[in-house]
C-alpha positions in Angstrom: -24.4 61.1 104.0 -21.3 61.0 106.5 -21.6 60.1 109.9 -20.9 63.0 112.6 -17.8 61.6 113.7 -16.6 60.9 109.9 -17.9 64.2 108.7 -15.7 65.7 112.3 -12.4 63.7 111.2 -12.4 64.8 107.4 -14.0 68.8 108.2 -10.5 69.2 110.3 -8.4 68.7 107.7 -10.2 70.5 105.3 -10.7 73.4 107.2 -7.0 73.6 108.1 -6.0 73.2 104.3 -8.4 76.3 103.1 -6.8 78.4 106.2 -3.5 77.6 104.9 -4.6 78.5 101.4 -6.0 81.6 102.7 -2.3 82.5 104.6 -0.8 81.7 101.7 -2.6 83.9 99.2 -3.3 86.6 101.5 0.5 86.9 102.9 2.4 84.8 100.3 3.8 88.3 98.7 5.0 89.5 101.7 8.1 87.0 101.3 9.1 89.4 97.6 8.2 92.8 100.2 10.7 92.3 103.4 13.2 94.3 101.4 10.7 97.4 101.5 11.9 97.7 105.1 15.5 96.7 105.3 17.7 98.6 105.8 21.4 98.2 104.3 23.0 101.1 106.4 26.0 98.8 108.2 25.9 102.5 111.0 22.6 100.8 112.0 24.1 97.5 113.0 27.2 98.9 115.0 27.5 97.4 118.9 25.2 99.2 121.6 28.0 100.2 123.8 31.0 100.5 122.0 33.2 103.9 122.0 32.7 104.5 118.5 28.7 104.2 118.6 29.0 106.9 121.1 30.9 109.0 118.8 28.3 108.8 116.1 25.5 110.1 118.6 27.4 113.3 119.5 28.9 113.9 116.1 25.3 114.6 114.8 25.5 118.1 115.3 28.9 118.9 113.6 26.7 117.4 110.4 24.2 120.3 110.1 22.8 118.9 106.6 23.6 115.1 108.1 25.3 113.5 104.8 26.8 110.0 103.4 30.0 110.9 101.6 31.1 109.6 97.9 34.7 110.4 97.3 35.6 111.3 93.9 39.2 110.6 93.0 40.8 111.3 89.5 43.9 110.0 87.9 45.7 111.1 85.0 44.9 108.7 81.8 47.9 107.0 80.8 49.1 107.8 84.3 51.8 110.5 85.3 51.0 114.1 87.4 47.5 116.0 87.1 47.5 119.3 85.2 46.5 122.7 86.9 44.1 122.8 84.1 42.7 119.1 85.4 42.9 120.4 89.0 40.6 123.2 88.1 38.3 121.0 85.7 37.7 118.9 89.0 37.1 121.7 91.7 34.4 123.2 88.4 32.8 119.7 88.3 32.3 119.3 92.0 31.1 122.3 92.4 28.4 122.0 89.4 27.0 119.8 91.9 26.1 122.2 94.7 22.5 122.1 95.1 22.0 119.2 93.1 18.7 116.7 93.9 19.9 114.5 96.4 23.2 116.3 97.1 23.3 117.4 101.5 26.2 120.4 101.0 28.2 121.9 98.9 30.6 119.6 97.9 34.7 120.0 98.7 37.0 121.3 96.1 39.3 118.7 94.6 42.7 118.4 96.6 46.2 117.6 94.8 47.3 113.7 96.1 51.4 114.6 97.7 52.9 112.3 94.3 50.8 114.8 92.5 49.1 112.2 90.2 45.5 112.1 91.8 42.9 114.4 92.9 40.9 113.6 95.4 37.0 115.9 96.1 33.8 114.5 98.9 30.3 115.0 98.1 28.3 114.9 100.9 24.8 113.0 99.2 21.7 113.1 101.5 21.8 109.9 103.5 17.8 109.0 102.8 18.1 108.5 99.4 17.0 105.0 99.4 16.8 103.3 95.9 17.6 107.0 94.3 21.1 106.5 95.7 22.1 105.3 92.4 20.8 107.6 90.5 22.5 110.1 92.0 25.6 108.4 92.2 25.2 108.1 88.4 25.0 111.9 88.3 28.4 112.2 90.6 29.8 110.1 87.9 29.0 112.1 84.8 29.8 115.3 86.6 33.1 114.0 87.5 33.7 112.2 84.1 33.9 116.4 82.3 37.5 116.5 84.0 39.5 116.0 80.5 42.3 113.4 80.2 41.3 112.0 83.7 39.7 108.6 84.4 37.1 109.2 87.6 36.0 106.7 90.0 33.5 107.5 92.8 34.4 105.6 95.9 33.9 106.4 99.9 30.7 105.1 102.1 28.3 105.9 99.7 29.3 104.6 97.1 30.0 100.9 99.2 26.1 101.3 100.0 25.3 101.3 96.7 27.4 98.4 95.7 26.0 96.7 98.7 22.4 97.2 98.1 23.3 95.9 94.1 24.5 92.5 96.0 21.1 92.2 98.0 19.1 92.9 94.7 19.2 88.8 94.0 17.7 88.4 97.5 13.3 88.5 97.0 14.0 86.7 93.9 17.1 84.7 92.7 17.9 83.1 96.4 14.5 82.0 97.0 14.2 80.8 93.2 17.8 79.2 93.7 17.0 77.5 97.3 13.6 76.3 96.1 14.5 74.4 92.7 17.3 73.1 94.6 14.8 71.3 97.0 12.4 70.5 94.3 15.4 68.3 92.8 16.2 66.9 95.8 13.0 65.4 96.8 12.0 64.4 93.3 15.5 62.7 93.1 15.1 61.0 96.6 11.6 60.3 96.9 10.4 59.5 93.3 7.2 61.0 93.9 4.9 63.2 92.0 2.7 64.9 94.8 5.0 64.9 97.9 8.0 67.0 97.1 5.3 69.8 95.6 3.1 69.7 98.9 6.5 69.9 100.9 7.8 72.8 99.2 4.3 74.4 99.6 4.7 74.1 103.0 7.6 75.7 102.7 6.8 78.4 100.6 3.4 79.1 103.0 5.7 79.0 106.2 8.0 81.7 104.7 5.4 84.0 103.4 3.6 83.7 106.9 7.2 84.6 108.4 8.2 87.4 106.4 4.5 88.7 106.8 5.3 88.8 110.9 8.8 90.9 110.4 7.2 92.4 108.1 4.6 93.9 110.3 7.2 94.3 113.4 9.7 96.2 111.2 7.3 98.4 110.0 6.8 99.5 113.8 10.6 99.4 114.9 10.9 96.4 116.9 12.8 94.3 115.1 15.5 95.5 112.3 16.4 93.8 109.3 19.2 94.2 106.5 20.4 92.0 103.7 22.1 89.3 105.6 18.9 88.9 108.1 16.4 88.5 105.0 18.2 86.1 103.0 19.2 84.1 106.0 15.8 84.2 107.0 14.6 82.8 103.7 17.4 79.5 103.6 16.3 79.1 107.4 12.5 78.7 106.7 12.8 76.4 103.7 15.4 74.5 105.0 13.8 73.9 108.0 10.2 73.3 107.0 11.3 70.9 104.6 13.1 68.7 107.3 10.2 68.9 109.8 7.9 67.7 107.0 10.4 65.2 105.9 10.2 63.7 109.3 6.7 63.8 109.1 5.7 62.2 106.1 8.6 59.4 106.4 6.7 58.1 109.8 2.9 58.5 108.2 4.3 56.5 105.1 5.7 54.1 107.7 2.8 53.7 109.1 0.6 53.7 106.3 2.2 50.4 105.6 1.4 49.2 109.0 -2.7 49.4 108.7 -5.3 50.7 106.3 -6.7 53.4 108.0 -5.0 56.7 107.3 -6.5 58.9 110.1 -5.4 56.3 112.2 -1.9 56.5 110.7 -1.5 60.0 110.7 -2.5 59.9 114.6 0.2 57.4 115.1 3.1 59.7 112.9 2.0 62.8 114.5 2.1 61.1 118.3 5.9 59.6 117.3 6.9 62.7 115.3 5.5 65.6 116.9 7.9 65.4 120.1 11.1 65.3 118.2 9.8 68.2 115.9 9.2 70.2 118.5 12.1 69.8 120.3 14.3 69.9 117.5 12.7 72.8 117.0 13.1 74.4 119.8 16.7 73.5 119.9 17.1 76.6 116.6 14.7 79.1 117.8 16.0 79.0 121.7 20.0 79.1 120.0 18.7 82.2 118.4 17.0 84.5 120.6 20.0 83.9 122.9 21.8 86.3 119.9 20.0 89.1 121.5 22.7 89.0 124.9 24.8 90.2 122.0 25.7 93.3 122.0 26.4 93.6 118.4 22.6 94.9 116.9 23.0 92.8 114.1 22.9 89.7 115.7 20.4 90.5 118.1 18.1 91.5 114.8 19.1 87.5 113.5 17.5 86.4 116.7 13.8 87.5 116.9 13.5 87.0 113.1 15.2 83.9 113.2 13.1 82.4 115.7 9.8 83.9 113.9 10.7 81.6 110.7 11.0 78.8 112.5 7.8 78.7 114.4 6.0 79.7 111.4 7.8 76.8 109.8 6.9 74.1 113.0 3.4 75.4 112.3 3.1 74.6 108.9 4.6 71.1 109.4 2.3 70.4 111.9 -1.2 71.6 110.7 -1.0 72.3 106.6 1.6 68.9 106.0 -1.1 66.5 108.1 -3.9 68.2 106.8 -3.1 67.6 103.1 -1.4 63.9 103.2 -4.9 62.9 105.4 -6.8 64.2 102.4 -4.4 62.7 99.5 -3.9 59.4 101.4 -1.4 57.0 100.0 -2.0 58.9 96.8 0.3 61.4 97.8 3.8 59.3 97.6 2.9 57.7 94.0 3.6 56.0 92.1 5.6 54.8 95.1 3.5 52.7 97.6 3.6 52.0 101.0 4.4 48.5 101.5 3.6 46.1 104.1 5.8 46.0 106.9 6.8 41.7 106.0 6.4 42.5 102.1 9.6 40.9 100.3 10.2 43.8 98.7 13.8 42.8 98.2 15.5 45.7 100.3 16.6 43.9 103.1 20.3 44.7 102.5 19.4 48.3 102.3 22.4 50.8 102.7 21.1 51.4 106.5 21.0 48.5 107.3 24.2 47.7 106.2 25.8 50.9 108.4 24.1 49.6 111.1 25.8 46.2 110.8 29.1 47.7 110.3 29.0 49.7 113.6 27.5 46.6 115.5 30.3 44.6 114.0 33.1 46.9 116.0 31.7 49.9 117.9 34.9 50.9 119.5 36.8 51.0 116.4 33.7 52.9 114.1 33.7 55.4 117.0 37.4 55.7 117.5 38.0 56.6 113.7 35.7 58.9 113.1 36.8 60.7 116.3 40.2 60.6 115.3 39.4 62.4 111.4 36.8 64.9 113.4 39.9 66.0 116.1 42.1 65.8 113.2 40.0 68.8 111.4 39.2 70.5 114.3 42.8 71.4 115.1 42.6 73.6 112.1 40.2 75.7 113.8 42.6 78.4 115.4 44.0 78.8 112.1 40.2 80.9 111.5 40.8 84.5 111.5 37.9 86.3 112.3 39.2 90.3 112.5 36.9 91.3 109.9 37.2 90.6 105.8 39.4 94.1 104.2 37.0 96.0 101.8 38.6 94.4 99.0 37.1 91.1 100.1 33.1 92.1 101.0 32.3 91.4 97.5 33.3 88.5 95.9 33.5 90.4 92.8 36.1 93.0 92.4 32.8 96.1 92.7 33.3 99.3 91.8 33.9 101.1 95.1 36.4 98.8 96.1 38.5 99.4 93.0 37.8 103.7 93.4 39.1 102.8 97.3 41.8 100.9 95.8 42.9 104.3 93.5 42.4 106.6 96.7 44.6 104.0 98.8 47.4 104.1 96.0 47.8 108.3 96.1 46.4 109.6 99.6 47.1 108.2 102.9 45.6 104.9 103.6 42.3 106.6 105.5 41.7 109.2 103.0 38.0 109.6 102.8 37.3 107.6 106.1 39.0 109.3 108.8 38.9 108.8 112.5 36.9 111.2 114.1 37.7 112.8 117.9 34.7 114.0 120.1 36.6 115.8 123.0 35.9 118.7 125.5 36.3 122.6 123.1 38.8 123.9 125.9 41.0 121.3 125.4 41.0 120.5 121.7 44.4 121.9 121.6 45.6 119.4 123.4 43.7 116.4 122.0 45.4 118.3 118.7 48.7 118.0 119.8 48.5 113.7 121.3 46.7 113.0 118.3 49.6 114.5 115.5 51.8 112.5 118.2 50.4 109.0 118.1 52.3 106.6 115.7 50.4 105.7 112.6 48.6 108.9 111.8 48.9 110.9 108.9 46.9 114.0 109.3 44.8 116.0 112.1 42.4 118.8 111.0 39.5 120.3 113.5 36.4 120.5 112.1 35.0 124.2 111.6 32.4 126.5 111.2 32.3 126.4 107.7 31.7 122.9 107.8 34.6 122.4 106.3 38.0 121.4 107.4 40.5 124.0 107.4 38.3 126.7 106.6 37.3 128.8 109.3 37.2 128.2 113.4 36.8 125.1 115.0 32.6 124.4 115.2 31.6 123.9 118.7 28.7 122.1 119.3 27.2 121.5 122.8 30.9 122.6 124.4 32.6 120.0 122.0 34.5 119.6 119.0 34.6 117.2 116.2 38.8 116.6 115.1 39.1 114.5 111.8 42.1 112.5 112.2 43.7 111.1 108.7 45.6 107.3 109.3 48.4 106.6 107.2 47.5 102.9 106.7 44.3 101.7 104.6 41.3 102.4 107.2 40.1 98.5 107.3 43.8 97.5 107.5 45.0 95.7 111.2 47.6 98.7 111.2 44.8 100.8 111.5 43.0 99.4 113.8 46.2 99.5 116.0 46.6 103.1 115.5 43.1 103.9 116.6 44.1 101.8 120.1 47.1 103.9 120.4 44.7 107.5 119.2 42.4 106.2 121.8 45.5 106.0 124.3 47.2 109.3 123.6 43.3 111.1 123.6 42.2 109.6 126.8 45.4 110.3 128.3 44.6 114.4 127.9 43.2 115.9 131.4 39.4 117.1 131.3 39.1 116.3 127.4 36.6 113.3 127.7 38.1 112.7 124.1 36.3 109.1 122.2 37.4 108.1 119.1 34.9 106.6 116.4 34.7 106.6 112.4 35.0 103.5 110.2 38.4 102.0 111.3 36.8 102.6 115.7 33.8 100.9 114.5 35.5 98.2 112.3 37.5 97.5 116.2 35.1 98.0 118.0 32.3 95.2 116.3 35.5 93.1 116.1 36.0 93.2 119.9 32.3 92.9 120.7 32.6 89.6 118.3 35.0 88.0 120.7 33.1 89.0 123.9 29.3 87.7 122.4 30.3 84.5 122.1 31.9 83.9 125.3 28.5 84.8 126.5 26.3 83.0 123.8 27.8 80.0 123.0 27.5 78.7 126.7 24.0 79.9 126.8 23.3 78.1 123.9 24.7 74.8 125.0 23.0 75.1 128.5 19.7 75.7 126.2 20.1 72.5 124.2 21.0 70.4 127.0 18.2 71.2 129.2 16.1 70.4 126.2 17.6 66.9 125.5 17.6 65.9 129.1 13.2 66.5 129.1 13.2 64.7 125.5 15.3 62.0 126.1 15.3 62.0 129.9 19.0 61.0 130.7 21.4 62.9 131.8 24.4 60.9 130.1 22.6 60.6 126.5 22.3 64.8 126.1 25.9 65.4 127.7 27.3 63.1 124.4 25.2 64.4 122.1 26.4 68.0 122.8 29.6 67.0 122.8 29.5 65.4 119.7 27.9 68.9 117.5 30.3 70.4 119.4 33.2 68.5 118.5 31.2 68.8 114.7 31.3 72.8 114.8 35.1 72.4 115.5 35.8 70.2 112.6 33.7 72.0 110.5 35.9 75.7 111.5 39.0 73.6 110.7 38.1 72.5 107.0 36.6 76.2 106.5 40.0 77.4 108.1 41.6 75.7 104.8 39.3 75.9 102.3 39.2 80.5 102.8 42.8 80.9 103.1 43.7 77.9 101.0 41.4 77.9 98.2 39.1 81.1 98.0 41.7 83.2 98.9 39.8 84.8 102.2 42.4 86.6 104.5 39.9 86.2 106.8 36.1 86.1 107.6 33.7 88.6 109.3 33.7 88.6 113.2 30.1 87.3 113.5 30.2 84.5 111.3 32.0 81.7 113.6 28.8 82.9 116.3 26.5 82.7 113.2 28.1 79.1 112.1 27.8 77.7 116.5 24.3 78.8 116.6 23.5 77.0 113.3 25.4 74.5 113.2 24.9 73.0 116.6 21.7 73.5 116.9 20.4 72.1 113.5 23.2 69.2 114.5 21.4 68.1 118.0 18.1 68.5 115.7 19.3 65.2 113.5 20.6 63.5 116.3 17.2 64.4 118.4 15.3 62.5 115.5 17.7 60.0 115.6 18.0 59.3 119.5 13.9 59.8 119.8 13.7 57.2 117.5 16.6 55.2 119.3 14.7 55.4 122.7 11.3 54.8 121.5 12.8 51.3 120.3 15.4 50.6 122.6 11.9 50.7 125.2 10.8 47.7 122.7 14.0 45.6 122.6 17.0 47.2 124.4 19.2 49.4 123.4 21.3 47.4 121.6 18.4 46.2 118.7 16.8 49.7 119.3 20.3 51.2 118.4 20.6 49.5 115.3 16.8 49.6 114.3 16.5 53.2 115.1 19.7 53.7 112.8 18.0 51.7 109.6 14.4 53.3 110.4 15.7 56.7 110.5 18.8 56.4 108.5 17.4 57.4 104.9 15.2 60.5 105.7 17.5 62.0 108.4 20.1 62.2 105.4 17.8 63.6 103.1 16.7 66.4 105.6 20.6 66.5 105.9 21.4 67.1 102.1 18.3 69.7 101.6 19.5 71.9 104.5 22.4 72.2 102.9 22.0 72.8 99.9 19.3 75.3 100.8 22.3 76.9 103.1 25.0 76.7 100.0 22.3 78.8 97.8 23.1 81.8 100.2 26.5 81.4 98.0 24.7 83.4 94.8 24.7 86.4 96.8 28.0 87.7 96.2 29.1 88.7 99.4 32.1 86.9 101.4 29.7 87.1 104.4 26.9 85.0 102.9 29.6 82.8 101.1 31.1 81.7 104.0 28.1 80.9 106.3 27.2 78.8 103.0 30.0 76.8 103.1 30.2 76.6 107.1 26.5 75.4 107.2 26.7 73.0 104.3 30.0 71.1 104.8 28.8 71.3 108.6 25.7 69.6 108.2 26.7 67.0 105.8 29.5 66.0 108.2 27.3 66.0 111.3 24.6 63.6 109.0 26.7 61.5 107.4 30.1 61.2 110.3 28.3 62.2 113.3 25.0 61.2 113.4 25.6 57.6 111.2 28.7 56.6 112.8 29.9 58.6 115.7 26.7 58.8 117.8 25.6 55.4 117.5 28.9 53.5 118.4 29.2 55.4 121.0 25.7 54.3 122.2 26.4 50.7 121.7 29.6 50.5 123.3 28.5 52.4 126.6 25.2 50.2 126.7 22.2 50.5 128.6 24.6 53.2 131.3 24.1 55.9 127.9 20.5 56.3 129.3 21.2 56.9 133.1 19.4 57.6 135.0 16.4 57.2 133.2 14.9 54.2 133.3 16.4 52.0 130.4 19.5 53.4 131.9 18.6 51.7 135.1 19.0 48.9 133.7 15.8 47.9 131.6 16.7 43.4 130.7 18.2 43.5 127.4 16.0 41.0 125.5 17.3 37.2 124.4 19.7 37.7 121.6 18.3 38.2 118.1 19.5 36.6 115.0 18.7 39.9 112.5 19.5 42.5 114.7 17.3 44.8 112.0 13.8 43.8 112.7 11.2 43.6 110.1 10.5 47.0 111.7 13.5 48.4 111.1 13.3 47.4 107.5 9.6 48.5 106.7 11.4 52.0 107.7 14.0 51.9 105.2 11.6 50.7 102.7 9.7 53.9 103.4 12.4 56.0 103.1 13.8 53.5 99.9 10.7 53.6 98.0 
C-alpha cells in the first residue's frame, strides 16, 4: 500500500485530471454553441454616445412594423433603358410579396433610376429572422427574378447581414479546426514528441470550452455581447495562449527533470520558477483588455470581458490540468525524447542560442543599434495606416453578393440610394430642417417620412412631437464624400432655431464609430501602458528594466503598423482598414510582446541573482531562447488562421498579430532587449537590488554555463 503522504502527492494530481476531464466533457460543446447567442447585427455594436445612436433610439417609432431593408434593383439584360412593361413586372413582383412569412410591410413599388436603365424597389423583412434570413432572402430573389429580360440583384442592410453571417459560418468549426492542426504541427515539428503536443492541445481545447461555457452563460443573461469578430477572436486567443503558458511550463519541468530524479520534486521546482512569469504575463493580456471597456465603441468593450474570460480559463488550465498530467506521465510524456543530464555531452553545446547569445556579447552596442535602426525604419510607415473605415466593397474579401447588388444600385441611383441619412428634428420646424438640408452641398434628395409609412405618400408622421426626414446623398453612403456631407447636414440641421435636428443612418454611424476610434485610443492605449508597467515593476522590481521593455513593444507595435501600412495598400489592395483594428493590434500586440520579454527577463533576473547580469543575460537568453520562439511561432500562426474567415477585419488583425509577434520574438526579444541589457549593466535593474550594484562575479571563460546549456538541450531535444 502507499504511504499517506505518497498516496496525498499522487491523489492531487489525479483528482485534478478527472475534474478537468469532467469540464471538458461536460462544457467541451459549448466552444461549437457560442454562435447560438451572437449576434451579427453591426446596429448593436454602434458607440454609446454618438449622435447617430441617438437617432436610432427615437426613430423607433416612425418604424411601426420595425424592419431590415433588402433593396431590389433591376437592370435591363444586355443593358440599355427598362420597359414600362419591366417597370410594371417589378412593382407586380414586389408587391406579390406583401404579407409574405418573414416580410415587416408592404413592400415599395419599383422606382425608374434618372438614366432610366434600372429599377430600384425596398422590402422591409422582419429584423428577427435569425438563420431564416436567408431563406427569405431566397424568396425576395425568385420573386424579383419574374421581371422578364431583367437581371435582379437584392442588395441593402439585409442582404449585407446575410452575407456577413455566411462569413462567420466557418467560425465553430473551420477556425478552430484550422488554428488547432496548425499547433498540432508545430509542436510535433519542434518538440519531436508523441504525448506532449496532444496533452498541450488538450489543454487548450479544455480551456476554450470552459471559456466559451462562461460567455456562454453571461450572454444568455445580457451582460456581455458577442458577434462574429468577438467569437473567433476569442477562440485564436485561448489556444494561442494556453499553448504558450504550457509551453513555458513543460520547457522548465523538462529542465528540471534533468536536474534530479524525483518528478514531484521537479514539478515543485518548474511551477515555483514558472508560475510568476505565467501569471504576470498573464495578467499583462487580460488587464490590456478589460481596459477596452473605457471605449466607447460597444464592440470593443464586448472584446474586453470575453477576452479576459479566455485567458483566465486558459492560466487555469496551464496551471492545474498541464501539472497534473506531466506529474502522472513523468518523463514519459516528452518521448522518445529524454531529459538529459544537465553535464551530459550531448553534443549541443553550439546550439543556435547559444550562438545568439555570443553574438550580442561579442558587440552589444552595434546588435542593439541595428535592429533599432530596421525597427524605426518600419515604423515610419506607420502614418501611412488609414484607419477611416474599409468601403463595403472591401468587408469581404470575396467580391459577395450584396456588395456587387450595391455596386449596380451605386451605378444608376445616387450614391446613398437605399441607405439614406435620416433627420430626427422638432414637427414645427421640419420645414425648415427641409429647406437647410436640400441646401447642404453633397445631397441628392430630401423626402419627410409620412403617415403612410411611406415616403411621399401622405403627411409627414409625427411621432412624440418629431419627424423622421430621409435625406438621399449623392456620393456612395460609405464613401469619405459622404461622410463629409453628413458633417456639413449635421451643420446646416443644427444651425435651425428650436429644431433639436440629429442626424444618423449608415453613413452618421460609419462617422461617428470612426471618430469614437480616434478618441478610444487616446484613452486606452495609455491605460494600457500604465497597466503593464506597474506589472513589470512588481515582477521584475526595477524601475529602469519595465520602462525599456515598454518601450521596446512599443517601438514593435510601430514597426509592425508600418510593414502592415505596405503590405494593405501595396499588396492586398486595402484602401484602408477598420477603425478599431490599430486599438485591437496595441492591445495585442503589446501585451503578448511584454509577455515574451516577461519570460525572458524573469528568467534573466532569476540568473543574473546567480552570476551577474552579464552571465545571467547571456544564460537566460540560451535557457529561454528555444521555447520563447516556439510560443512565438504558435501564437502566430494560431492569429494568421483568423485569415480563413473572409473578412478584411479578421485578415488584417491576422496579419498585424502574426508579423507582430514574430518580429517582437525573433528582433525584439533575441536581439534588441538583450543588448540593450548588457550594455547598460547592472544600472538596467535600478533600484532594485542587483541594480544597486550586486559584485559582478570573476570573469568566466563560457559565458553559457552548463546551465544555460541543459536549457537549450531541453528545448533542443
Amino acid at each position: 500500500m502507499l504511504s499517506s503522504p505518497r498516496l496525498v502527492r499522487w491523489l492531487v494530481p489525479i483528482v485534478l485530471l478527472v475534474a478537468w476531464l469532467g469540464i471538458g466533457g461536460t462544457l467541451g460543446p459549448y466552444a461549437g454553441k457560442l454562435g447560438e447567442v451572437a449576434t451579427n447585427d453591426q446596429a448593436a455594436f454602434l458607440p454609446q454616445n454618438a449622435e447617430s445612436t441617438r437617432v436610432i433610439e427615437a426613430g423607433r417609432g416612425f418604424d411601426r412594423n420595425e424592419s431590415l431593408p433588402a433593396v431590389v434593383v433591376w437592370t435591363a439584360e444586355g443593358g440599355g433603358p427598362v420597359t414600362g412593361a419591366q417597370r410594371t413586372a417589378a412593382t407586380g413582383a414586389l408587391a406579390s410579396l406583401d404579407g409574405a412569412e418573414g416580410i415587416a410591410a408592404t413592400p415599395s413599388p419599383a422606382l425608374l433610376s434618372e438614366d432610366g436603365e434600372a429599377l430600384q424597389g425596398v422590402v422591409p423583412l422582419r429584423p428577427d429572422l435569425g438563420e431564416d434570413l436567408d431563406a427569405v432572402l431566397e424568396e425576395v430573389q425568385r420573386a424579383a427574378a419574374q421581371v422578364p429580360g431583367a437581371s435582379a440583384q437584392v442588395a441593402g442592410p439585409a442582404a449585407a447581414q446575410a452575407d456577413l453571417s455566411e462569413a462567420f459560418a466557418g467560425i465553430d468549426g473551420l477556425l478552430l479546426a484550422v488554428a488547432l492542426a496548425t499547433v498540432l504541427v508545430i509542436l510535433l515539428l519542434v518538440y519531436r514528441s508523441v504525448l506532449l503536443p496532444f496533452v498541450i492541445i488538450l489543454g487548450a481545447v479544455f480551456a476554450l470550452g470552459l471559456a466559451c461555457a462562461v460567455v456562454y452563460a453571461l450572454a444568455e443573461r445580457d451582460v456581455v455581447r458577442v458577434d462574429g469578430q468577438v467569437q473567433g477572436i476569442l477562440s485564436i486567443l485561448v489556444i494561442g495562449a494556453a499553448t504558450d503558458y504550457a509551453l513555458l511550463l513543460t520547457a522548465r519541468f523538462r529542465e528540471e527533470l534533468a536536474r534530479r530524479e524525483d518528478r514531484v520534486a521537479a514539478m515543485r521546482a518548474a511551477l515555483r520558477e514558472s508560475a510568476g512569469p505565467i501569471v504576470a504575463s498573464a495578467a499583462t493580456v487580460a488587464l490590456g483588455l478589460i481596459a477596452l471597456l473605457l471605449s466607447d465603441l460597444t464592440n470593443n468593450r464586448a472584446l474586453g470581458p470575453v477576452g479576459a474570460i479566455g485567458i483566465v480559463c486558459s492560466v487555469l488550465s496551464a496551471l492545474t490540468f498541464l501539472p497534473a498530467v506531466l506529474l502522472l506521465l513523468g518523463r514519459s510524456a516528452y518521448w522518445p525524447a529524454r531529459p538529459k543530464a544537465p553535464d551530459a555531452p550531448d553534443g549541443r553545446d553550439g546550439g543556435v542560442w547559444a550562438r545568439v547569445a555570443a553574438l550580442v556579447d561579442r558587440g552589444p552596442r552595434k546588435v542593439w543599434a541595428v535592429t533599432l535602426a530596421a525597427l524605426l525604419a518600419c515604423a515610419a510607415f506607420s502614418p501611412a495606416l488609414v484607419s477611416k473605415g474599409v468601403p463595403l466593397d472591401e468587408i469581404f474579401v470575396n467580391d459577395a453578393p450584396s456588395v456587387a447588388a450595391q455596386r449596380t444600385l451605386g451605378e444608376h441611383f445616387p450614391g446613398g440610394s437605399g441607405q439614406p441619412a435620416v433627420v430626427i428634428a422638432d414637427a414645427d420646424r421640419a420645414d425648415a430642417v427641409v429647406r437647410a438640408a436640400r441646401g447642404t452641398e453633397g445631397v441628392a434628395g430630401v423626402t419627410p417620412f409620412t403617415g403612410s409609412g411611406r415616403p411621399g405618400q401622405g403627411g409627414p408622421l409625427v411621432v412624440d412631437g418629431n419627424v423622421r426626414i430621409d435625406v438621399t446623398l449623392a456620393d456612395a453612403a460609405d464613401s469619405d464624400a459622404a461622410k463629409a456631407a453628413v458633417v456639413a447636414l449635421r451643420e446646416a440641421v443644427h444651425a435651425v432655431p428650436d429644431a433639436d435636428a440629429e442626424v444618423g443612418g449608415y453613413t452618421a454611424q460609419r462617422y461617428d464609430a470612426q471618430q469614437t476610434a480616434q478618441s478610444d485610443r487616446a484613452v486606452i492605449v495609455p491605460v494600457v501602458l500604465v497597466i503593464i508597467l506597474l506589472i513589470l515593476v512588481a515582477l521584475l522590481r526595477s524601475l529602469v528594466m519595465p520602462v525599456l521593455l515598454v518601450a521596446t513593444v512599443a517601438l514593435n507595435f510601430l514597426a509592425t503598423l508600418g510593414v502592415s501600412a505596405l503590405v494593405f495598400q501595396g499588396l492586398l489592395g486595402f484602401s484602408g482598414t477598420d477603425p478599431s483594428v490599430p486599438l485591437y493590434g496595441f492591445v495585442f500586440l503589446v501585451a503578448l510582446g511584454v509577455d515574451y520579454n516577461i519570460f525572458l527577463m524573469s528568467r534573466v533576473r532569476e540568473e543574473s541573482l546567480r552570476h551577474g547580469t552579464r552571465e545571467g543575460v547571456l544564460r537566460g537568453l540560451t535557457a529561454t531562447g528555444g521555447v520563447i520562439t516556439s510560443a512565438g511561432v504558435v501564437l502566430a500562426a494560431t492569429f494568421a488562421a483568423l485569415a480563413v474567415i473572409p473578412l478584411a477585419f479578421l485578415v488584417q488583425i491576422a496579419f498585424i498579430v502574426a508579423f507582430g509577434v514574430l518580429l517582437d520574438t525573433l528582433v525584439v526579444r533575441s536581439l534588441l532587449v538583450p543588448a540593450l541589457v548588457l550594455d547598460i549593466g547592472p544600472r538596467a535593474w535600478w533600484p532594485g537590488r542587483l541594480g544597486r550594484g550586486v559584485r559582478e562575479p570573476a570573469a568566466v571563460p563560457d559565458r553559457v554555463g552548463a546551465g544555460a546549456r541543459a536549457g537549450e538541450a531541453a528545448v533542443r531535444d
